[in-house]
C-alpha positions in Angstrom: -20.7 48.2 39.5 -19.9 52.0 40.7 -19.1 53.2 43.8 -17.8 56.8 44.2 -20.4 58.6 47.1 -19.6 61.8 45.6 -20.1 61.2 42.2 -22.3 59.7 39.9 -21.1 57.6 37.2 -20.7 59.1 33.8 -22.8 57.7 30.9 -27.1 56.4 30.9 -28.8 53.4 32.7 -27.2 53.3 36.2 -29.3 53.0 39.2 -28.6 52.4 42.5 -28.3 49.2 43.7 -30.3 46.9 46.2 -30.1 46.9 49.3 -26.1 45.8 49.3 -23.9 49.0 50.3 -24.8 52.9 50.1 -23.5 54.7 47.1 -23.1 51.4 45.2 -25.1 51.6 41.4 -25.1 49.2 39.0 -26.5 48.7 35.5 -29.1 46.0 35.9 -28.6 44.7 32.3 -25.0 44.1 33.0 -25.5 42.7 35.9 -27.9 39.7 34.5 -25.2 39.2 32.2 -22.5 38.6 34.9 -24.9 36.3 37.0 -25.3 34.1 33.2 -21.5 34.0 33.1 -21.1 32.8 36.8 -23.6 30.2 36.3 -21.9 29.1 33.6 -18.8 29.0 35.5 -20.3 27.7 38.5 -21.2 24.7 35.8 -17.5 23.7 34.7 -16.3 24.0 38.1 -18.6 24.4 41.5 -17.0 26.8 43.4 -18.9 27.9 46.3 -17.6 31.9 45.3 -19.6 31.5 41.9 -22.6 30.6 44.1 -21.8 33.8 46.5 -21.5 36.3 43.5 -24.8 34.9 41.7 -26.5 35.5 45.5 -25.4 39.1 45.6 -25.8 40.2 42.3 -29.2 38.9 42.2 -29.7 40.9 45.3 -28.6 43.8 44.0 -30.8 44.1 41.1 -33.6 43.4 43.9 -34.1 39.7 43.2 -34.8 38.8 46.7 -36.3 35.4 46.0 -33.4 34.2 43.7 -30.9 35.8 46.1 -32.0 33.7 48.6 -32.4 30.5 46.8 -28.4 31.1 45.8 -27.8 32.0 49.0 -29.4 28.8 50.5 -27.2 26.8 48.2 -24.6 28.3 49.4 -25.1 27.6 52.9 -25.7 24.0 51.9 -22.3 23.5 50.1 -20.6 25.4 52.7 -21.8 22.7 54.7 -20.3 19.7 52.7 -17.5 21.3 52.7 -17.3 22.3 56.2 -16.2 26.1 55.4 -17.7 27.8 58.4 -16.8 31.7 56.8 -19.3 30.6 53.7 -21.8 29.2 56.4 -21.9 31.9 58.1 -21.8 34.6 54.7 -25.1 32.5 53.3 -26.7 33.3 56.5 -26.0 36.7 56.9 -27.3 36.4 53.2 -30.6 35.1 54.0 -31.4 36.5 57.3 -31.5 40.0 55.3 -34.5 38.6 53.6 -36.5 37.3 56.2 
């Protein structure tokens, strides 16, 4: 991830990014990468901030549908674990979609 609104990022294959923030580029490729690592992470120990950096990195490559679906299982484990700042984040999440 880049953000600098004034200047672009040096070296090939950034773009901007989905929908997240203005100015914000990415490198898709990269970014699939991360979300593999977080879901392995998210696999050894489920923290609910794994699930909220799969959700947004999904939507910044312009996965919409997967965005949601992390961000949805977000809200749910927020839920179990009553942490009303995560309820609310997944729904922010979501509502963005709809």
């Amino acid at each position: 991830m880049h953000r600098t609104l004034n200047q672009d990022p040096k070296g090939k294959g950034w773009v901007r990014c989905g929908g997240i923030f203005e100015g914000l580029k990415c490198k898709p490729d990269k970014v699939k990468e991360a979300i593999e690592y977080f879901k392995i992470a998210y696999e050894v120990f489920p923290d609910i901030v794994a699930l909220n950096q799969i959700a947004l990195a999904y939507e910044s490559v312009g996965e919409e549908q997967l965005a949601v679906e992390y961000y949805k299982r977000m809200k749910d484990q927020a839920q179990l674990e009553k942490n009303d700042v995560y309820v609310q984040t997944a729904e922010l999440g979501i509502e963005r979609f709809e």
